[in-house]
C-alpha positions as CSV (number, residue, x, y, z in Angstrom):
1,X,-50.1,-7.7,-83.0
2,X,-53.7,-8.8,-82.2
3,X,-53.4,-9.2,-78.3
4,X,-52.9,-5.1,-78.1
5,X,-55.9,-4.0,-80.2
6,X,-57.8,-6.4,-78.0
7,X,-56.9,-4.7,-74.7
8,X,-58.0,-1.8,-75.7
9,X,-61.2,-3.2,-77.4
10,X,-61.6,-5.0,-73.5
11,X,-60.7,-2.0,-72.2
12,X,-63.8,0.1,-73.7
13,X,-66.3,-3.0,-74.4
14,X,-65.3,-5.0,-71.6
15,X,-66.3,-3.5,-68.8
16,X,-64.4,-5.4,-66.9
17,X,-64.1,-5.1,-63.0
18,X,-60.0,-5.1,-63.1
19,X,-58.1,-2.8,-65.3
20,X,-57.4,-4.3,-68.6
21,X,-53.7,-3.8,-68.3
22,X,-53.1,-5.7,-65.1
23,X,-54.2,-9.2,-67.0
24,X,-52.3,-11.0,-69.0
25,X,-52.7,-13.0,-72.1
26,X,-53.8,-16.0,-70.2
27,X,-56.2,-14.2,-67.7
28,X,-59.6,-15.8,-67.5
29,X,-61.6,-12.6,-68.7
30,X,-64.9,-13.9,-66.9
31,X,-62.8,-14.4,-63.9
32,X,-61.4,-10.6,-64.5
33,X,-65.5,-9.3,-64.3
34,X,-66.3,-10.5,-68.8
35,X,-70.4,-10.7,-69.1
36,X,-72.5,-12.9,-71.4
37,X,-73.5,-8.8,-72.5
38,X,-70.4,-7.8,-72.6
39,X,-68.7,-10.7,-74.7
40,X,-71.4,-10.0,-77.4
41,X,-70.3,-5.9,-77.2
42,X,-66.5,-7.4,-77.3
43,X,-67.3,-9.4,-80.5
44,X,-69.1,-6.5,-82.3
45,X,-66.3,-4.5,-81.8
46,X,-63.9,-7.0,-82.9
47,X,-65.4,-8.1,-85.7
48,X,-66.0,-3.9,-86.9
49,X,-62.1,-3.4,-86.0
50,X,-60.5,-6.5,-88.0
51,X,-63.2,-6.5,-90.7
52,X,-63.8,-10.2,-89.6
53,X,-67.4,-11.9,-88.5
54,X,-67.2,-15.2,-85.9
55,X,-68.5,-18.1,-87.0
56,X,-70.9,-19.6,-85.2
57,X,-69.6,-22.9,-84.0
58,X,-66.7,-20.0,-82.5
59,X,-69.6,-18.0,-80.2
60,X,-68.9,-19.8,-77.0
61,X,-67.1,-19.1,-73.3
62,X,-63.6,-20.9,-74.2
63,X,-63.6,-18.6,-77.6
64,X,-64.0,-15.5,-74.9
65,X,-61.8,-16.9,-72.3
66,X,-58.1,-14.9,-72.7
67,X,-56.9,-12.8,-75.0
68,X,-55.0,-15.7,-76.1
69,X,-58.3,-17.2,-77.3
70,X,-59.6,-14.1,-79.1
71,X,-55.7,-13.9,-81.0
72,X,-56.6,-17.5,-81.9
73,X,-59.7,-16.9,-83.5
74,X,-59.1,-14.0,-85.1
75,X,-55.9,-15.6,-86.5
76,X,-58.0,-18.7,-87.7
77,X,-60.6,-15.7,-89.3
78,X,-58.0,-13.9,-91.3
79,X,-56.3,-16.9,-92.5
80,X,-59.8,-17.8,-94.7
C-alpha cells in the first residue's frame, strides 16, 4: 500500500510541523507545515523509492495536497 511508504517519505522529507502520523489520508499537507522546498525533496524521494518520475503537467499544489493525491499519482505512474 502506497499511502504507508508515503508517511514515512513525509515523515523524513516533509518536514512537516505536525507529526506525520497524526494526519490522515485527506490532510491538507500544506495546511500540516508542506513547503514549495519541501514538496520538491518529497517528489525526489518518491520518485527514487517507486522507481517512477512525475510528469510535468502532475508538478502542482493539488498533486502535493494529501496523501490521497500522491497514492493517485503514483497509481496513474505505475499503470504506464
Amino acid at each position: 500500500m502506497y499511502s504507508d511508504k508515503i508517511k514515512e517519505i513525509l515523515a523524513q522529507h516533509g518536514k512537516l510541523s505536525l507529526d506525520v502520523n497524526t494526519l490522515t489520508d485527506t490532510s491538507n499537507l500544506y495546511d500540516a507545515g508542506l513547503t514549495s522546498l519541501a514538496t520538491v525533496n518529497v517528489m525526489l524521494a518518491i520518485e527514487d523509492t517507486f522507481d517512477v518520475e512525475f510528469a510535468d503537467s502532475m508538478l502542482n499544489r493539488k498533486t502535493f495536497q494529501s496523501i490521497d493525491a500522491l497514492v493517485e499519482a503514483l497509481e496513474e505512474l505505475t499503470a504506464s
